[in-house]
VEXVEX-999789 format. One record per atom (N, C-alpha, C, O): residue in three letters; atom name; x, z, y. Coordinates in nm, 3 decimals. Each point is the difference from the previous one (the first is absolute). Layout:
['ala', 'CA', [X, Z, Y]]
...
//
This chain:
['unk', 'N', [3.353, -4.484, 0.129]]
['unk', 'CA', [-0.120, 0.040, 0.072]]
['unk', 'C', [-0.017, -0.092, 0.120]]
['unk', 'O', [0.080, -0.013, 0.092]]
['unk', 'N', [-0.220, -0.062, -0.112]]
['unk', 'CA', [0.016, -0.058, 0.110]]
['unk', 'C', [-0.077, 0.058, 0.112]]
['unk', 'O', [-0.090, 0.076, -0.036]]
['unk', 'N', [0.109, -0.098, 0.193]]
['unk', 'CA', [-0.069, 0.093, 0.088]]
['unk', 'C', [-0.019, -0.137, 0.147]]
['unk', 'O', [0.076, -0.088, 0.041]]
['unk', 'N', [-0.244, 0.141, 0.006]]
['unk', 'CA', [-0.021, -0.083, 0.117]]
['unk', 'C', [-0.026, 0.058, 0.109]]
['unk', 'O', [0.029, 0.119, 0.006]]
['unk', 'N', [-0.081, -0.171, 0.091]]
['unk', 'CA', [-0.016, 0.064, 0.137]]
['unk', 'C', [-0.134, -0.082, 0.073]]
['unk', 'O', [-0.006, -0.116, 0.041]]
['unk', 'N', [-0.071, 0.198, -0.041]]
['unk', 'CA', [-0.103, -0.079, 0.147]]
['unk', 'C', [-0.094, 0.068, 0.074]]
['unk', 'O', [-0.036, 0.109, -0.045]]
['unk', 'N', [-0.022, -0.157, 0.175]]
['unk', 'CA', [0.026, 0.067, 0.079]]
['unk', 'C', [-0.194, -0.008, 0.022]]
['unk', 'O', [-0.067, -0.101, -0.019]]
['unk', 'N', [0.025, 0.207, 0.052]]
['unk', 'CA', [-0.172, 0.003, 0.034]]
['unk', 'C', [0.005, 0.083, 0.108]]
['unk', 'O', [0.073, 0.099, -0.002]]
['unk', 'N', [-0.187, -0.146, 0.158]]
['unk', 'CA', [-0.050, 0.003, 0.112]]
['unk', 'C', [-0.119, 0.090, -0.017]]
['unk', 'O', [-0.109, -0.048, -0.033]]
['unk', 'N', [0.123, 0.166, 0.052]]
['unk', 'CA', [-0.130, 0.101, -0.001]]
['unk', 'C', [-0.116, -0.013, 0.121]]
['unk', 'O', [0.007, 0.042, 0.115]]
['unk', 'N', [-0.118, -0.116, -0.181]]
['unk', 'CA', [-0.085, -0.069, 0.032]]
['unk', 'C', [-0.085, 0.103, 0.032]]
['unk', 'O', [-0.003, 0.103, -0.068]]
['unk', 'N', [-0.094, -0.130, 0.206]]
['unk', 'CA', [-0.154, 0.108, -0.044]]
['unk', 'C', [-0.087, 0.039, -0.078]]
['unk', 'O', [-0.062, 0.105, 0.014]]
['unk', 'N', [0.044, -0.206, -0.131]]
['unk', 'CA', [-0.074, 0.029, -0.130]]
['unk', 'C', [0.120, 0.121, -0.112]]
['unk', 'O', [-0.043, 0.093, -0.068]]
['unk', 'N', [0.180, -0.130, 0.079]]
['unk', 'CA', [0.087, 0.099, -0.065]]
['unk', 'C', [0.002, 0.103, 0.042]]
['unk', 'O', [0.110, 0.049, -0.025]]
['unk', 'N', [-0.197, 0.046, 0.100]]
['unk', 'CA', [-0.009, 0.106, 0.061]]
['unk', 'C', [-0.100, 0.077, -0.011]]
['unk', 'O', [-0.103, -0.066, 0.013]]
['unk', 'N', [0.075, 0.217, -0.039]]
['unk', 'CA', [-0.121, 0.100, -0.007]]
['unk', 'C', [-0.015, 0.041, 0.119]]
['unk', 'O', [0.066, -0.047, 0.092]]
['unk', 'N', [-0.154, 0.142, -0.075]]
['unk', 'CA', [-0.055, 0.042, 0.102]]
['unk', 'C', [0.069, 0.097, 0.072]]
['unk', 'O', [-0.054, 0.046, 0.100]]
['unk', 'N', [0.146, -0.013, -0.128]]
['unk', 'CA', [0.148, 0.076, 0.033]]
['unk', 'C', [0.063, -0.072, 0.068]]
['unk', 'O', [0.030, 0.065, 0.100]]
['unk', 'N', [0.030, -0.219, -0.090]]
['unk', 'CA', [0.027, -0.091, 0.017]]
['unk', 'C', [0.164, -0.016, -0.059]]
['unk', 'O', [0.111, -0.020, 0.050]]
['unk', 'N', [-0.154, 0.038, -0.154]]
['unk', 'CA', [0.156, -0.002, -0.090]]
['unk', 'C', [-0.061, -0.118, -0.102]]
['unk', 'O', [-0.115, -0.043, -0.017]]
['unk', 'N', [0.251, 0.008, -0.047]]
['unk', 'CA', [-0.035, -0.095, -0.127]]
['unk', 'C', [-0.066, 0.100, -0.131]]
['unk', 'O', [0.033, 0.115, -0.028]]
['unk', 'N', [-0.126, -0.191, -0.031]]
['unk', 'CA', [-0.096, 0.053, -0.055]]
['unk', 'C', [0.060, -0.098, -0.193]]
['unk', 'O', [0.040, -0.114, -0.023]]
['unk', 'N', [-0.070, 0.258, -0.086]]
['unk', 'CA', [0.106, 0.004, -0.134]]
['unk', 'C', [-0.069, -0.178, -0.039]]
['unk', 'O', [0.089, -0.067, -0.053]]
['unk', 'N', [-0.197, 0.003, 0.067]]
['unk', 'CA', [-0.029, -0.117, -0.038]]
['unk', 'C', [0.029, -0.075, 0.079]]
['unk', 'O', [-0.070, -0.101, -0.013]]
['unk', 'N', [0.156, 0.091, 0.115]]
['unk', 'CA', [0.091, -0.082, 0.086]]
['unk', 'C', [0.139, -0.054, -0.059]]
['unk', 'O', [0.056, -0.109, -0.001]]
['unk', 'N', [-0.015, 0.287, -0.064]]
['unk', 'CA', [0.121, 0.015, -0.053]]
['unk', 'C', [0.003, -0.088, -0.148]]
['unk', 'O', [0.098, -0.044, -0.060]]
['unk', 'N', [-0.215, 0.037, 0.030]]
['unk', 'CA', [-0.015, -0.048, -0.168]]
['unk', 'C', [0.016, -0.145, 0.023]]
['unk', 'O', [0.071, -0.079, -0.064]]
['unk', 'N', [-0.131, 0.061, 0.141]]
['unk', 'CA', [-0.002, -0.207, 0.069]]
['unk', 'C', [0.130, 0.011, 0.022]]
['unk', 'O', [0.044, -0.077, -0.085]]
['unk', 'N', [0.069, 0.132, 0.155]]
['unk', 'CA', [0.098, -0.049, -0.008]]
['unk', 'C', [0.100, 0.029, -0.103]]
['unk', 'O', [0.069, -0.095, -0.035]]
['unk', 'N', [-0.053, 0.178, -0.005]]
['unk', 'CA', [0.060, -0.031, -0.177]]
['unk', 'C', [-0.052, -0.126, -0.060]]
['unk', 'O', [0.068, -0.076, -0.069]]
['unk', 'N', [-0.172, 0.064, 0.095]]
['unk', 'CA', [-0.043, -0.127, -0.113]]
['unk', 'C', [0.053, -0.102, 0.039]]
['unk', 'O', [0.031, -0.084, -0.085]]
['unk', 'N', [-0.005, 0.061, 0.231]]
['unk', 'CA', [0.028, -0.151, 0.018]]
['unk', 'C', [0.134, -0.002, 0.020]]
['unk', 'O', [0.061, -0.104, 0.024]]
['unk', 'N', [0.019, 0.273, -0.036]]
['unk', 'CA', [0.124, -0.039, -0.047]]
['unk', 'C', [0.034, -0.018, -0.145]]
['unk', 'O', [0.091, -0.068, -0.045]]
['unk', 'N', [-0.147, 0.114, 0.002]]
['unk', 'CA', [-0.040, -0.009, -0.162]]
['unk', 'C', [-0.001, -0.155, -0.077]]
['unk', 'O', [0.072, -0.048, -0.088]]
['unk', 'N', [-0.167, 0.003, 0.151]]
['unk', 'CA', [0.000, -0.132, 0.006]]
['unk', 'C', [0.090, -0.123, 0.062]]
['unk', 'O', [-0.015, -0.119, -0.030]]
['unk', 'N', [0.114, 0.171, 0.125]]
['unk', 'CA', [0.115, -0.046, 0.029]]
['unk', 'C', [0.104, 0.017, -0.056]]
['unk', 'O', [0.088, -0.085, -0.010]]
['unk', 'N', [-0.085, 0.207, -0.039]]
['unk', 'CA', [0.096, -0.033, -0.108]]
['unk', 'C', [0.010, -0.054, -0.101]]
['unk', 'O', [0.098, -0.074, -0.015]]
['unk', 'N', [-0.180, 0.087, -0.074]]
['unk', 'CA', [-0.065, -0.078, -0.114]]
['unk', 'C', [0.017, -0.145, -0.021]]
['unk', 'O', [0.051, -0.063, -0.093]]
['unk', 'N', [-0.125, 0.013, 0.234]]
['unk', 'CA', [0.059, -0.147, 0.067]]
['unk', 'C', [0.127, -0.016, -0.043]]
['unk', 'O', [0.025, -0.071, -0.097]]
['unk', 'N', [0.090, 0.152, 0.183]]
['unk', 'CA', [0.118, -0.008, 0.000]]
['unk', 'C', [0.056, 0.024, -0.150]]
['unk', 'O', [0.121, -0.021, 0.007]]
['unk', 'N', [-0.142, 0.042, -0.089]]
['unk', 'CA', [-0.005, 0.005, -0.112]]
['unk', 'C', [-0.031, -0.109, -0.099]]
['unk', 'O', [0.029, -0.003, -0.120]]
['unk', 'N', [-0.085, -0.075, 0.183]]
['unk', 'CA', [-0.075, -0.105, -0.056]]
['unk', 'C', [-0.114, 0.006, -0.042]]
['unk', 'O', [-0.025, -0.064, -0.103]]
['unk', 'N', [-0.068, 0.132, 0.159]]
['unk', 'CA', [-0.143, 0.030, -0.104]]
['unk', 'C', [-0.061, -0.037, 0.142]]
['unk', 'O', [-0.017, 0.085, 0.087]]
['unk', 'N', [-0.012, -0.212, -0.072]]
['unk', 'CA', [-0.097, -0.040, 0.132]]
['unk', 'C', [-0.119, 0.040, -0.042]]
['unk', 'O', [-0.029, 0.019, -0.119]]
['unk', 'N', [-0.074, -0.001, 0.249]]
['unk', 'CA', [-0.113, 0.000, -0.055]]
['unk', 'C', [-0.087, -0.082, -0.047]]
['unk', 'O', [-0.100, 0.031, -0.065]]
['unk', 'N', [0.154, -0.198, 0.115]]
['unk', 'CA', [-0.084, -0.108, -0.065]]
['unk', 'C', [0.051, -0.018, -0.178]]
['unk', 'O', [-0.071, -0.034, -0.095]]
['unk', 'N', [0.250, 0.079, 0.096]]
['unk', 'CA', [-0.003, -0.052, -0.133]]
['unk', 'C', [-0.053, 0.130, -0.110]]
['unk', 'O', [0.038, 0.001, -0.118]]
['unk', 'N', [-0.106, 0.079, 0.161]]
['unk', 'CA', [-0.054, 0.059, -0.070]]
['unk', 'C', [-0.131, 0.001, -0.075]]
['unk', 'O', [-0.042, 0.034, -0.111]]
['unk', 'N', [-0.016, -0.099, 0.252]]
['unk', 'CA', [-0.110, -0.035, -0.099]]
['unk', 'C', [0.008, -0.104, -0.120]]
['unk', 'O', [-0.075, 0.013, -0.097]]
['unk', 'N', [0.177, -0.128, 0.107]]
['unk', 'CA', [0.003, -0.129, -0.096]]
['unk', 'C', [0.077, 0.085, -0.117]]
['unk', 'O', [0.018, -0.060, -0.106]]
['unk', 'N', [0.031, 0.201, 0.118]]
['unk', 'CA', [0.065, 0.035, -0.129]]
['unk', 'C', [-0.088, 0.124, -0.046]]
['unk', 'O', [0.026, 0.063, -0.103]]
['unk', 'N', [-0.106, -0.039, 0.166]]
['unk', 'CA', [-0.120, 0.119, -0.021]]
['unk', 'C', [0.066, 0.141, -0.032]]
['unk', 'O', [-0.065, 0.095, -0.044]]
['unk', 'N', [0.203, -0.090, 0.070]]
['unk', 'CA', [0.086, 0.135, 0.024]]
['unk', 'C', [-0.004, 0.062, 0.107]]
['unk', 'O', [0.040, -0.071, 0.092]]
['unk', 'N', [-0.070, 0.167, -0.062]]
['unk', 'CA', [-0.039, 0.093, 0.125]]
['unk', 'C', [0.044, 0.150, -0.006]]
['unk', 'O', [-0.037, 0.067, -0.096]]
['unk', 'N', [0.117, -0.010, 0.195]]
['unk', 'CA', [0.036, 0.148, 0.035]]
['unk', 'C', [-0.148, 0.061, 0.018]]
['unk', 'O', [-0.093, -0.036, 0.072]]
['unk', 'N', [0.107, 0.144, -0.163]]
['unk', 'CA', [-0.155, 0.114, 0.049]]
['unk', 'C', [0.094, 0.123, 0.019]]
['unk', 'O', [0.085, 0.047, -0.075]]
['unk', 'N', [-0.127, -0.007, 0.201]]
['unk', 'CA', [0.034, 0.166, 0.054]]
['unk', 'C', [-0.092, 0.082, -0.105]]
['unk', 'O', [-0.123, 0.003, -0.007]]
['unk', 'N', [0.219, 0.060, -0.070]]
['unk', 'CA', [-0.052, 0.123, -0.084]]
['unk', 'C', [-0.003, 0.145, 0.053]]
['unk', 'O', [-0.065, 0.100, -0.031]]
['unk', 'N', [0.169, -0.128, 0.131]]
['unk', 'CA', [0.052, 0.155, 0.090]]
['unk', 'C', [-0.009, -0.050, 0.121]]
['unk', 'O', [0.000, -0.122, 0.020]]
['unk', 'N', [-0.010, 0.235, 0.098]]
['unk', 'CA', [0.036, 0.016, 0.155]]
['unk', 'C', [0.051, 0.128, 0.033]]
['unk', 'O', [-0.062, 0.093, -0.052]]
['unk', 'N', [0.150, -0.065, 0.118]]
['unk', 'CA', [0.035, 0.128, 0.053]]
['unk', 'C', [0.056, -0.014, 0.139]]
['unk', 'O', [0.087, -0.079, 0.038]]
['unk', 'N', [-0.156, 0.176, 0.033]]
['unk', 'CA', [0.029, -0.016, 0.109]]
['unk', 'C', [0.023, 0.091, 0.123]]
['unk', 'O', [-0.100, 0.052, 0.051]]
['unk', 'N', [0.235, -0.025, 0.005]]
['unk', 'CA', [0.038, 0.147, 0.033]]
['unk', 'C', [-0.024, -0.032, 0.195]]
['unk', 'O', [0.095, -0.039, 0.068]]
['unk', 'N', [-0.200, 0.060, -0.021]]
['unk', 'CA', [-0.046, 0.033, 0.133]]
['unk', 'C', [0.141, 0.076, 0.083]]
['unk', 'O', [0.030, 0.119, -0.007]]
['unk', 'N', [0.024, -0.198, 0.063]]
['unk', 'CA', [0.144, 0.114, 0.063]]
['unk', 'C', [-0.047, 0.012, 0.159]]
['unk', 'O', [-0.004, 0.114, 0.047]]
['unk', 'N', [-0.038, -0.240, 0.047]]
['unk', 'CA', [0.001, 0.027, 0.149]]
['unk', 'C', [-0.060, -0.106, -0.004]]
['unk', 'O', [0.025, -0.094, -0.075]]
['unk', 'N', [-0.160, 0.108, 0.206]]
['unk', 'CA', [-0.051, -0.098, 0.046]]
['unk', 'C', [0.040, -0.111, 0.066]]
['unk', 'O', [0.089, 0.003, 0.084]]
['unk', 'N', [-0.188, -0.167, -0.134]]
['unk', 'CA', [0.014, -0.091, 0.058]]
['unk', 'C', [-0.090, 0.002, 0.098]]
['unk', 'O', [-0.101, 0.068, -0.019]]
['unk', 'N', [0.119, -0.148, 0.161]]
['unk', 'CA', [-0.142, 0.001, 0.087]]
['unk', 'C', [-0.004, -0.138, 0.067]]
['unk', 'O', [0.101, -0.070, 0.009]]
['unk', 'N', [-0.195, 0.041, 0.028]]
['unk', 'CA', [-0.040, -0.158, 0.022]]
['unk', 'C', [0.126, -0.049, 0.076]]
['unk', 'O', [0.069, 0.068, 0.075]]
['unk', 'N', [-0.052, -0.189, -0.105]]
['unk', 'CA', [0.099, -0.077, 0.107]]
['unk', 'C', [0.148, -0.004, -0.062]]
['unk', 'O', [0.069, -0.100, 0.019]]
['unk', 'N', [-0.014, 0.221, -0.105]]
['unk', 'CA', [0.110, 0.001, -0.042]]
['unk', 'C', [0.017, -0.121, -0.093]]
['unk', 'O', [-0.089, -0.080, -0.029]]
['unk', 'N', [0.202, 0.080, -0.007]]
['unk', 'CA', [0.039, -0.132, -0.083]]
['unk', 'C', [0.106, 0.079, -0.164]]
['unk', 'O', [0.114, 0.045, 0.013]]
['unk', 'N', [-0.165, -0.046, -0.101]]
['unk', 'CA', [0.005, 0.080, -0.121]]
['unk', 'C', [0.058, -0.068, -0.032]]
['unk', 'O', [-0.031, -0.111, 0.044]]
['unk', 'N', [0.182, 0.111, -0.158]]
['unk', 'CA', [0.094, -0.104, -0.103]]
['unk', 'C', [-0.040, 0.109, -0.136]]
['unk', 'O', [0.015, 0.118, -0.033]]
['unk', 'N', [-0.075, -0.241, -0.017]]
['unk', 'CA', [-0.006, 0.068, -0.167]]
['unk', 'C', [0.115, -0.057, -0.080]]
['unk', 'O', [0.015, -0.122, 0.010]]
['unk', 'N', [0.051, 0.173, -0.071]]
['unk', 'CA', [0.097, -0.003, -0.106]]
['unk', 'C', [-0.024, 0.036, -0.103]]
['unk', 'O', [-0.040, 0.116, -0.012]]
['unk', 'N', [0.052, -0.183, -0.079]]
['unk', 'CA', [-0.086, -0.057, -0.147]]
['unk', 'C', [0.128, -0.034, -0.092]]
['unk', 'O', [0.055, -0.107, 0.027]]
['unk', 'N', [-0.003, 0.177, -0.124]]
['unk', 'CA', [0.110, -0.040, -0.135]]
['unk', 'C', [-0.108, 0.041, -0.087]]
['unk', 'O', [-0.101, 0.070, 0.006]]
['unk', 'N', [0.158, -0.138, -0.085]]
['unk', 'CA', [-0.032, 0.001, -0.167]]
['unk', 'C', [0.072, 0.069, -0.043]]
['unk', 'O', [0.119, -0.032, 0.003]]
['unk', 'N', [-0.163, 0.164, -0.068]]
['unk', 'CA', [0.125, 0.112, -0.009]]
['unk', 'C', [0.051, -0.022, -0.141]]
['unk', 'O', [0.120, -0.019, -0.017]]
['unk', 'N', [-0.205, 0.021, -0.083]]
['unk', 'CA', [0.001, 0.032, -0.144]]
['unk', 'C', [-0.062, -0.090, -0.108]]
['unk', 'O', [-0.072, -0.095, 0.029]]
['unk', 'N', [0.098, 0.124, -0.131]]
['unk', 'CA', [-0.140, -0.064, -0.083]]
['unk', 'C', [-0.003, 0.055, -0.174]]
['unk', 'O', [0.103, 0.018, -0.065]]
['unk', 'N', [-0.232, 0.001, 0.015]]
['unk', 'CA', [0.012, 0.011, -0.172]]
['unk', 'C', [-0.023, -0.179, -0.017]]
['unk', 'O', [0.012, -0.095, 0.076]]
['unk', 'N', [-0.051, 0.114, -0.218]]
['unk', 'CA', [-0.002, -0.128, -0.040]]
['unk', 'C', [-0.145, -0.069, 0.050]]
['unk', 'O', [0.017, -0.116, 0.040]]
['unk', 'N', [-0.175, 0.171, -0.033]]
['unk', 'CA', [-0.066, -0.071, 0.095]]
['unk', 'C', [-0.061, 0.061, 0.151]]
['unk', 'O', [-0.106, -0.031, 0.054]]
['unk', 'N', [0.176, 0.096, -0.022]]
['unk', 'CA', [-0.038, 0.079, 0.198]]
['unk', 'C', [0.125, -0.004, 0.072]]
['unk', 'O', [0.111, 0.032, -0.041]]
['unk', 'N', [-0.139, -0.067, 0.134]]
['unk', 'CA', [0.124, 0.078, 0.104]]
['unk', 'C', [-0.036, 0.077, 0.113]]
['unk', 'O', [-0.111, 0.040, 0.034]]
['unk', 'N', [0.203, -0.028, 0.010]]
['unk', 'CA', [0.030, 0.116, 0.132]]
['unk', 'C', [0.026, -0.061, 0.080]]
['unk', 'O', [0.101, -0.071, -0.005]]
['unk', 'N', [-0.212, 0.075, 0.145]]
['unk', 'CA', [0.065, -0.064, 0.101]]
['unk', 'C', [-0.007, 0.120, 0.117]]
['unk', 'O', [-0.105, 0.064, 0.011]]
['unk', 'N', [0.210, -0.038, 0.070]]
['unk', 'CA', [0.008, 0.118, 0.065]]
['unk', 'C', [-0.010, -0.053, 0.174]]
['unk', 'O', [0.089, -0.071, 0.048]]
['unk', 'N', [-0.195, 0.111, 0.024]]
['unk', 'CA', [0.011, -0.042, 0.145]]
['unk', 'C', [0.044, 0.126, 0.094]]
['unk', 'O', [0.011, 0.115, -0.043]]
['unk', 'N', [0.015, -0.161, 0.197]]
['unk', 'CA', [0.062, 0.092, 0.095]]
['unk', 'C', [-0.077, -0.031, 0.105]]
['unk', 'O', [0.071, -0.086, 0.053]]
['unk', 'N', [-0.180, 0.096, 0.024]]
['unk', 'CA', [-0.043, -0.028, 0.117]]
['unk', 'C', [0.051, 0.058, 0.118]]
['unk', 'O', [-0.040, 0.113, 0.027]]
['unk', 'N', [0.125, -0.171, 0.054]]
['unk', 'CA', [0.043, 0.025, 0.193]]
['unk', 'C', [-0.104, -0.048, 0.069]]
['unk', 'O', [-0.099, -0.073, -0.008]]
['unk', 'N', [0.190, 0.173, 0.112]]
['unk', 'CA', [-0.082, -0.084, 0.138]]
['unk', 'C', [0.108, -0.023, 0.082]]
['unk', 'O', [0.049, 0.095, 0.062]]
['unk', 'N', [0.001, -0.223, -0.049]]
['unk', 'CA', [0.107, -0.081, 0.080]]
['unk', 'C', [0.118, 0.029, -0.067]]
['unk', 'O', [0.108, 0.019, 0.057]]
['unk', 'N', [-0.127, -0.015, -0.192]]
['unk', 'CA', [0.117, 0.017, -0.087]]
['unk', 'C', [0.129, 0.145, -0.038]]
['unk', 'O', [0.103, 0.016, -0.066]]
['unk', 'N', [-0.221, 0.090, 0.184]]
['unk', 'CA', [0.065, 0.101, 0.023]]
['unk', 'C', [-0.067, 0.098, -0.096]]
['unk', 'O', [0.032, 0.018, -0.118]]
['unk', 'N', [-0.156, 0.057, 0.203]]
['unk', 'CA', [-0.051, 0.088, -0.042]]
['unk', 'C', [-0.088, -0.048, -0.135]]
['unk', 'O', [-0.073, -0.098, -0.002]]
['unk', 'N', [0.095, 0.181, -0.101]]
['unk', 'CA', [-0.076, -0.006, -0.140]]
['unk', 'C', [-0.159, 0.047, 0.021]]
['unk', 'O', [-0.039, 0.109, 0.043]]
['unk', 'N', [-0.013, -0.182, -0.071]]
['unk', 'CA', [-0.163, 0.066, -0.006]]
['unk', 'C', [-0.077, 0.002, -0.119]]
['unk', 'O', [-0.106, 0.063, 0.002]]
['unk', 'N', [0.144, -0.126, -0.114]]
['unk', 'CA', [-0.019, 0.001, -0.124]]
['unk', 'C', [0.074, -0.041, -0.148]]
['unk', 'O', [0.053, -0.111, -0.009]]
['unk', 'N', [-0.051, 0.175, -0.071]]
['unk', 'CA', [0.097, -0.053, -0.160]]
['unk', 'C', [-0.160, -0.010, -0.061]]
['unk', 'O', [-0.110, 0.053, 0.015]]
['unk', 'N', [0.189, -0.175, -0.107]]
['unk', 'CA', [-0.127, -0.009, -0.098]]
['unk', 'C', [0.092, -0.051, -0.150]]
['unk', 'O', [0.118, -0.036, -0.004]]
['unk', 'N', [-0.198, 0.046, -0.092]]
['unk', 'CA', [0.047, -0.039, -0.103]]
['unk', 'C', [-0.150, -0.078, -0.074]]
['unk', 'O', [-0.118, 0.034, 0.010]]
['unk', 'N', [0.182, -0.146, -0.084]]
['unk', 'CA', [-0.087, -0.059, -0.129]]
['unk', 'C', [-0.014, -0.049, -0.067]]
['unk', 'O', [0.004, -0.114, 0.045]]
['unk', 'N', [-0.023, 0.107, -0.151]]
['unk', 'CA', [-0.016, -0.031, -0.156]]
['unk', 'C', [-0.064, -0.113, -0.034]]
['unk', 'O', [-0.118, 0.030, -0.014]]
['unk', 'N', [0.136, -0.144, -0.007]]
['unk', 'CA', [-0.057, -0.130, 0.002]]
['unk', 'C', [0.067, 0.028, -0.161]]
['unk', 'O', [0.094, 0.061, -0.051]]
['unk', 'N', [-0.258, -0.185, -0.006]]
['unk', 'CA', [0.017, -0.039, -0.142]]
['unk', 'C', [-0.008, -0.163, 0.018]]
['unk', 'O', [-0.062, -0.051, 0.094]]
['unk', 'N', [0.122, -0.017, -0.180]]
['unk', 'CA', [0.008, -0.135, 0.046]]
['unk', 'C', [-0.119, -0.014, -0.186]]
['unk', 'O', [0.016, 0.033, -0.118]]
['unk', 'N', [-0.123, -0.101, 0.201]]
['unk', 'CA', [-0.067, -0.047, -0.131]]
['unk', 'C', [-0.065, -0.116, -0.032]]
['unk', 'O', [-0.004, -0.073, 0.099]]
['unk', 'N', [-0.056, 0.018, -0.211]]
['unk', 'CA', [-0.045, -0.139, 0.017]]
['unk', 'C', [-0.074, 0.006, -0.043]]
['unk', 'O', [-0.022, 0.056, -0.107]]
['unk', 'N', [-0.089, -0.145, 0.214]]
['unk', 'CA', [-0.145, -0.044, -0.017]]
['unk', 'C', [-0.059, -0.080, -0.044]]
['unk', 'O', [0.065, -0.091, -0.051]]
['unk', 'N', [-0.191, 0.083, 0.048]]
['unk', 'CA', [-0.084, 0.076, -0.036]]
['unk', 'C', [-0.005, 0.145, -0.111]]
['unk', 'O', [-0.103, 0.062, -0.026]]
['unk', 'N', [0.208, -0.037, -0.015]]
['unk', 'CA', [0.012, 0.053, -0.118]]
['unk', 'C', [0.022, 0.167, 0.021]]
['unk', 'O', [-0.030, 0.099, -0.067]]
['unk', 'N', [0.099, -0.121, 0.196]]
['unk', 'CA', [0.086, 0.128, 0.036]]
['unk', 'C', [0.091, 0.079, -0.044]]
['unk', 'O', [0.029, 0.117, 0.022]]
['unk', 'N', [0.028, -0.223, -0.108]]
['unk', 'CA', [0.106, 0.073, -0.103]]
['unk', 'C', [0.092, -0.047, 0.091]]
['unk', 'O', [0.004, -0.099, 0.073]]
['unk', 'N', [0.132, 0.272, -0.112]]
['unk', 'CA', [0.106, -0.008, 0.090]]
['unk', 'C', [0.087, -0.094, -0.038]]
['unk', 'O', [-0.010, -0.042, -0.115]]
['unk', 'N', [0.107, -0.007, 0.198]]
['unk', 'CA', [0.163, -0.071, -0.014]]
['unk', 'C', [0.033, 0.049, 0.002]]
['unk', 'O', [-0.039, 0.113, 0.031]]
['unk', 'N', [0.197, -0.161, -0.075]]
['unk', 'CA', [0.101, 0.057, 0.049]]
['unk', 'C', [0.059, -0.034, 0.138]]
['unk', 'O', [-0.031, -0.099, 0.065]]
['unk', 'N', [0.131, 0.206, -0.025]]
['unk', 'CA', [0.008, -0.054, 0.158]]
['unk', 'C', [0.129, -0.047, -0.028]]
['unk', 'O', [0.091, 0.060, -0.057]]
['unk', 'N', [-0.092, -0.165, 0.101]]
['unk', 'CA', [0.141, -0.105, 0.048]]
['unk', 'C', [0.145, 0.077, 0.045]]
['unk', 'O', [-0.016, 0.060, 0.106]]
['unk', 'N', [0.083, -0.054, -0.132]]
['unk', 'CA', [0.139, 0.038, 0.034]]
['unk', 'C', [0.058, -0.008, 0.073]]
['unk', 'O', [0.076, 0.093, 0.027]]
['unk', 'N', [-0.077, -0.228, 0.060]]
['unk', 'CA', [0.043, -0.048, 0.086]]
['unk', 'C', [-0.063, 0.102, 0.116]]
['unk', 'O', [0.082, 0.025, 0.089]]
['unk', 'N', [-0.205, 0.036, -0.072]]
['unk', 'CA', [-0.027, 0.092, 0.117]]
['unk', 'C', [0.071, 0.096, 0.019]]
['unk', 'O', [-0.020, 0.040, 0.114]]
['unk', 'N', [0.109, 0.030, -0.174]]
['unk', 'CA', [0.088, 0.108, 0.015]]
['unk', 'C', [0.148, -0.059, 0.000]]
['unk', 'O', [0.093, 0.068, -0.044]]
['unk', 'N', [-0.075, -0.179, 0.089]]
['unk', 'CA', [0.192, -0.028, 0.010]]
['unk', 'C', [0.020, -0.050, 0.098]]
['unk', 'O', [0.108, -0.059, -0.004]]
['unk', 'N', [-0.178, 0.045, 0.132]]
['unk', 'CA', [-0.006, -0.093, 0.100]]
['unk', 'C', [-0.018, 0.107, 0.146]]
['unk', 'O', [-0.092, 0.013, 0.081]]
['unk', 'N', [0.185, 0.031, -0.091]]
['unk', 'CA', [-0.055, 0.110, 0.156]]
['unk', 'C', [0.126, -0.036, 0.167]]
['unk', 'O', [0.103, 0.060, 0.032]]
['unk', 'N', [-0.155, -0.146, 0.018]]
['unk', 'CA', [0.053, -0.055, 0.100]]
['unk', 'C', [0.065, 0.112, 0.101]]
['unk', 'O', [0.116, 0.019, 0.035]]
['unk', 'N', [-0.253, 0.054, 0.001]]
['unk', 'CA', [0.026, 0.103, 0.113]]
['unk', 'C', [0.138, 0.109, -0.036]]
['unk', 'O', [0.086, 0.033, 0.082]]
['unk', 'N', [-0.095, 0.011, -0.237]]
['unk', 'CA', [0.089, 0.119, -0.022]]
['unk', 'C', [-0.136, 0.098, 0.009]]
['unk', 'O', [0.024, 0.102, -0.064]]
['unk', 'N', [-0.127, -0.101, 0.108]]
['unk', 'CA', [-0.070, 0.138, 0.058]]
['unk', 'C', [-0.076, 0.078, -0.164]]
['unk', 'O', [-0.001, -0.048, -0.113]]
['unk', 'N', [-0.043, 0.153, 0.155]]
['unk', 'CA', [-0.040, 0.044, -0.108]]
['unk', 'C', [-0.043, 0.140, 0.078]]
['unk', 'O', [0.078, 0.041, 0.086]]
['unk', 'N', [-0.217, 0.044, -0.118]]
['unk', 'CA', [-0.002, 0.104, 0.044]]
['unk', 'C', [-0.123, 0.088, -0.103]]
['unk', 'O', [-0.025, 0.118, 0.023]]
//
């Protein structure tokens, strides 16, 4: 399992009128850990287009635990938990300063190829490579 870490600045636009982080704040940052991992994985986003293979989110889940509010500094933690033969599981943890939990998310990426949209299979190599040890 491999697992990453990065870190997002709760901006004034990431905020509702409450002045907490707002659930399409939370979705932007899964994705671009999402996409960091993936990277780290080897699935850049430029060489994707020259191989027309692309991750599509089929699932999101997402468990609201304690508010973020402007100014804090959030670490998303992003493993690749699982996989069938074409989706996987990628499971996130959102902090705030690496302490307090403010959100779990989970999601289901299909790796498929375009134009066609027919699924792959997912590579193997994404589940044997877990640096951190972490897993949650």
């Amino acid at each position: 399992m491999k697992c990453i870490k990065t870190r997002e600045t709760v901006l004034f636009y990431d905020t509702d009128c409450g002045g907490v982080v707002s659930n399409i704040a939370y979705l932007r940052y899964i994705e671009r850990a999402r996409c960091t991992l993936l990277a780290e994985l080897g699935m850049e986003l430029t060489a994707m287009n020259e191989t027309n293979l692309f991750p599509a989110v089929i699932r999101t889940e997402v468990d609201y635990l304690s508010p973020a509010r402007l100014g804090d500094e959030v670490e998303v933690s992003a493993c690749m938990e699982g996989a069938e033969r074409v989706r996987a599981t990628c499971g996130f943890e959102l902090s705030v300063s690496g302490e307090r939990v403010v959100a779990r998310a989970k999601q289901i990426v299909a790796l498929v190829q375009m134009p066609s949209g027919r699924p792959r299979r997912i590579p193997a190599d994404w589940f044997t490579d877990n640096e951190s040890g972490e897993s949650f």
